[in-house]
C-alpha positions in Angstrom: 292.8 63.4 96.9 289.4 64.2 96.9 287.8 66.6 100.3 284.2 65.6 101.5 282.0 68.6 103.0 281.2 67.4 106.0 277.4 69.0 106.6 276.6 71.3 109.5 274.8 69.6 112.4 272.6 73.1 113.0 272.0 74.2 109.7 272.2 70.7 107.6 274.3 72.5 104.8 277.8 71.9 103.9 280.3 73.9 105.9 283.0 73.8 103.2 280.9 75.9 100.9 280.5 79.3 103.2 283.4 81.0 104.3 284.0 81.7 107.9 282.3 85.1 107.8 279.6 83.6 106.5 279.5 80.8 109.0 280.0 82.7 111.9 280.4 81.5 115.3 279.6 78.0 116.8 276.4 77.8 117.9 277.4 74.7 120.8 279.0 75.7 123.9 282.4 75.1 124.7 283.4 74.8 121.1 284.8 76.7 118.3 284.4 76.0 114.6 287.8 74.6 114.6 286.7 71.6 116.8 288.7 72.4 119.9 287.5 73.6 123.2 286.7 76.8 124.0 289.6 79.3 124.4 288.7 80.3 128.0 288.4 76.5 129.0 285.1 77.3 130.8 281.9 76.7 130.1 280.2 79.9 128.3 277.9 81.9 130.6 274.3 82.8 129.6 274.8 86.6 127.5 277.5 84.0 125.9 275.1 81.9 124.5 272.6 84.0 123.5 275.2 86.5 121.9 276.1 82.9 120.1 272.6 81.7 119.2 272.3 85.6 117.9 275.1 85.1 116.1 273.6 81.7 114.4 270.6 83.0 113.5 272.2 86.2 112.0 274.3 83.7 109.9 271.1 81.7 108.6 269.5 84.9 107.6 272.7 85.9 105.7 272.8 82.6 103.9 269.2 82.1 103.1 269.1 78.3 101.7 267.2 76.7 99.5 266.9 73.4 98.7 270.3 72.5 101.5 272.5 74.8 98.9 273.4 78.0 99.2 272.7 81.1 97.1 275.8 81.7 95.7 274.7 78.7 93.8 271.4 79.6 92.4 272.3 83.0 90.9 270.7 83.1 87.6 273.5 82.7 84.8 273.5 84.2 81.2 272.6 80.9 79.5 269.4 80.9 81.7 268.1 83.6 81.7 266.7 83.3 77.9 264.9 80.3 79.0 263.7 82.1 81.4 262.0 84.3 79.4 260.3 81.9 77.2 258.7 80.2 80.2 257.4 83.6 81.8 256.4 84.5 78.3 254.6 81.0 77.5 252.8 81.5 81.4 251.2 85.2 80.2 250.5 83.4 77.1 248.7 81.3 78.3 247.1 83.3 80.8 245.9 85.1 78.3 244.4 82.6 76.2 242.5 82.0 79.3 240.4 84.6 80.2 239.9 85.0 76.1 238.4 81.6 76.4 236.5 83.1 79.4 235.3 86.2 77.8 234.3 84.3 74.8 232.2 81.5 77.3 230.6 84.1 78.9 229.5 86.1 75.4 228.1 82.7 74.1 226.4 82.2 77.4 224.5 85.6 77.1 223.7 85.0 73.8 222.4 81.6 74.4 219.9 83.3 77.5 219.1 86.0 74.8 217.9 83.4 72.4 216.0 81.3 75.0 213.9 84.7 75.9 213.4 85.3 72.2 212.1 81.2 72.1 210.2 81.8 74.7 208.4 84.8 74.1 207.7 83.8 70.4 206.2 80.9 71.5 203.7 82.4 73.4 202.8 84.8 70.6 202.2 81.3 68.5 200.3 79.8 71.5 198.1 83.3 71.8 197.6 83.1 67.7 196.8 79.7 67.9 194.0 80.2 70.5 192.8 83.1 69.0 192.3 80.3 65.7 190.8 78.4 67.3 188.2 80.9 68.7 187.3 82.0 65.0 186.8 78.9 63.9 184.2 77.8 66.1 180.4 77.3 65.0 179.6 80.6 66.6 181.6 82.6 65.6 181.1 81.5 62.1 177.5 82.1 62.2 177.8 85.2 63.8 180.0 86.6 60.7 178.1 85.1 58.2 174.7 87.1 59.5 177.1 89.9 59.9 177.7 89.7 55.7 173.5 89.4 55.3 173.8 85.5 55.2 170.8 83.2 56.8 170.5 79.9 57.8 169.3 77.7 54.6 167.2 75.3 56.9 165.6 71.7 55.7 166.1 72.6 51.6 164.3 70.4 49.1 167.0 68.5 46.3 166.2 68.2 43.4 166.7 64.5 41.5 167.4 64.3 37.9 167.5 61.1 36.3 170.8 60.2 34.2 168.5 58.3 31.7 167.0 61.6 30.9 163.7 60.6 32.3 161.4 63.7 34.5 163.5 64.9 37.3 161.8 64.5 41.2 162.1 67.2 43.9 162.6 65.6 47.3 161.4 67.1 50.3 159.1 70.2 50.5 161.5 73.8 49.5 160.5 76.5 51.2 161.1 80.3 50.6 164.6 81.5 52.8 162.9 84.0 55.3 164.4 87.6 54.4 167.3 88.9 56.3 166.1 92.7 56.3 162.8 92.0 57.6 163.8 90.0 60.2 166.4 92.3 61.4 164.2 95.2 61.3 161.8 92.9 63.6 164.4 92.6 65.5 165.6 96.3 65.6 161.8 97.0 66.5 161.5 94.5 69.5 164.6 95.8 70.9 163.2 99.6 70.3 160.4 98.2 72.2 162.6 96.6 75.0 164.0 99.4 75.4 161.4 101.8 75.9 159.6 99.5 78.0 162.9 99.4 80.2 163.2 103.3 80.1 160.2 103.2 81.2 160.2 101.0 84.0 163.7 103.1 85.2 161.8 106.5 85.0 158.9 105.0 87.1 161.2 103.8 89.3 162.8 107.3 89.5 159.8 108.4 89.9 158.9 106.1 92.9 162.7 107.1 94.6 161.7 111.1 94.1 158.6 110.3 96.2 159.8 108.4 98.9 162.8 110.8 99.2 159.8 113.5 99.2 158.2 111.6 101.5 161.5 111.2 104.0 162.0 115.1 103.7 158.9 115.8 104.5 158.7 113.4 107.5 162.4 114.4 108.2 160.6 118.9 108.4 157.7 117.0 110.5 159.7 115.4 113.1 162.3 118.9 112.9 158.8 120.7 113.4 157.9 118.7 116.4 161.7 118.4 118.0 161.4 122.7 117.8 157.6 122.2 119.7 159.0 120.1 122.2 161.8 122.0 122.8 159.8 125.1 122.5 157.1 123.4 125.3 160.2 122.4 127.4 161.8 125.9 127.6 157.8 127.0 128.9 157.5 124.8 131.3 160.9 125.6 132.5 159.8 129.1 132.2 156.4 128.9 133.9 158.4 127.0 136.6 161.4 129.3 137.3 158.6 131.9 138.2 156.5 129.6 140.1 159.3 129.1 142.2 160.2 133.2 142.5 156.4 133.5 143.6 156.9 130.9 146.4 160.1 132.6 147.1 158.2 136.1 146.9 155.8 134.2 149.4 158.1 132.9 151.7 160.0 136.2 152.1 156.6 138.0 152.7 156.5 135.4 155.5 159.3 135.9 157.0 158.7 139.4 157.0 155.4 138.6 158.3 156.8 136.7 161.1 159.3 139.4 161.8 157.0 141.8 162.1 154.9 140.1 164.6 157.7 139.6 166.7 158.5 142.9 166.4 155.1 143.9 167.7 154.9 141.7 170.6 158.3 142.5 171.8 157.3 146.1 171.7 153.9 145.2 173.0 155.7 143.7 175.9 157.9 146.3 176.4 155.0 148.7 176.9 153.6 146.5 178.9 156.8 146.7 181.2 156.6 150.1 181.5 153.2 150.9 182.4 153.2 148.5 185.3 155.3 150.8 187.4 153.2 153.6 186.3 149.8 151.6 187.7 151.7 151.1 190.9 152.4 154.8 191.8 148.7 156.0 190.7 146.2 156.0 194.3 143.6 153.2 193.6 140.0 154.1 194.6 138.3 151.5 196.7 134.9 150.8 194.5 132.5 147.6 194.6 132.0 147.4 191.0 135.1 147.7 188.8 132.5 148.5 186.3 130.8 151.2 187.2 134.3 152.9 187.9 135.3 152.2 184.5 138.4 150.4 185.3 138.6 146.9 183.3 138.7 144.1 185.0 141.6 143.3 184.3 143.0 146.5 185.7 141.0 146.5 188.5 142.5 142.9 189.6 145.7 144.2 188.7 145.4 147.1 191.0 143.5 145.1 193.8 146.8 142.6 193.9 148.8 145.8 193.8 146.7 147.4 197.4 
């Protein structure tokens, strides 16, 4: 008779492969693992069921499944573990076939950049040799190193026709002698010797001109110093001339004053004497006379002393 695991409605594994340690508790209240009610015949309280959904998740941490079978059942064995090996050892194999394959990509990489640069730069020494060629083998340039090496131009030259029958041979055209090559450069060397005196020359009368007009600014320059120092020199007179103008007025004006003072200095002691003779003339006995004159009183006096009587 063959026994059917009937699966566990919480945990979806088997309950007749983990032992009732294992298991633990029921997880639904009011029941047991056996099937029956609960022993107390109540319904559990709520530290009851959380103590039991502890209890379940305590179990489930124990058993740890994988796969709905437990771990008892995935233990490595001894026929296994060989197999094991090979696989770990064909994964680092191939690992590190890997990053060779990398290492070597990159190297091949580098050198391919290496050898573009090299391309490259070679190329442009072929491009620069190539211009510089071309540069040589222009008509100038030619001509310029064939009169370096004494050569001239051979001009309109006459040819000279001989006959193949053996007949008197013609000259075509007119020949004329090649002008010489030392004589005309030393024509040459001689107009330039000219050229260049006449241009040295022409610089040291312009230097010359420059040294006069720069004469000619220093010497305006002293001329205009000369007549800023008269100015200033006239200026500092005339200030001079008028600072003492102004003491003599000063002078004049305090002489014045003193002037002025002194007057009224006089008349106030003029009229002080004045005051004090006038009682004098009033105690003196006035003599009665006709002619103020021939007593030789002044008139004034005399009126003075008439009003008095």
């Amino acid at each position: 008779m063959t026994t059917t695991a009937r699966p566990d409605r919480d945990t979806g594994a088997p309950t007749g492969f983990l032992p009732d340690a294992l298991r633990g508790p029921d997880p639904r209240p009011g029941r047991g693992r056996t099937g029956g009610p609960h022993p107390s015949g109540v319904r559990p309280s709520a530290a009851e069921a959380a103590r039991l959904r502890r209890s379940r998740r305590n179990a489930k941490m124990a058993t740890t499944l994988r796969g709905g079978a437990p771990v008892e059942q995935r233990r490595l064995t001894s026929r296994q573990i060989p197999f094991v090996a090979v696989l770990v050892g064909l994964l680092g194999a191939g690992l590190a076939g890997v990053l060779w394959l990398n290492t070597l990509t990159d190297e091949a990489g580098i050198r391919t950049n290496q050898a573009t640069s090299k391309a490259a730069a070679q190329q442009l020494q072929i491009e620069a040799l190539e211009s510089d060629i071309a540069v040589r083998s222009a008509t100038p340039a030619i001509a310029a190193a064939a009169r370096a090496l004494g050569l001239v131009p051979a001009g309109d030259a006459a040819i000279l026709v001989v006959p193949t029958d053996g007949g008197a041979a013609t000259v075509v055209g007119e020949p004329k002698p090649v002008p010489d090559p030392v004589a005309e450069a030393a024509a040459a060397q001689a107009a330039a010797a000219a050229a260049q005196q006449q241009a040295d020359a022409a610089a040291a009368a312009a230097a010359a001109a420059a040294a006069a007009q720069q004469q000619q600014q220093a010497d305006t320059a002293a001329a205009q110093q000369q007549a800023d120092a008269a100015a200033a020199a006239q200026q500092q007179a005339d200030a001079a001339a008028q600072q003492q103008a102004d003491a003599a007025a000063q002078q004049q004006a305090d002489a014045a004053a003193a002037q002025q003072q002194a007057d009224a200095a006089a008349q106030q002691q003029a009229d002080a004497d004045a005051a004090a003779a006038q009682p004098a003339a009033a105690a003196q006995p006035v003599t009665p006379t006709t002619d103020p004159a021939a007593a030789g009183v002044p008139t004034d006096a005399a009126t003075t002393s008439g009003a008095a009587g």
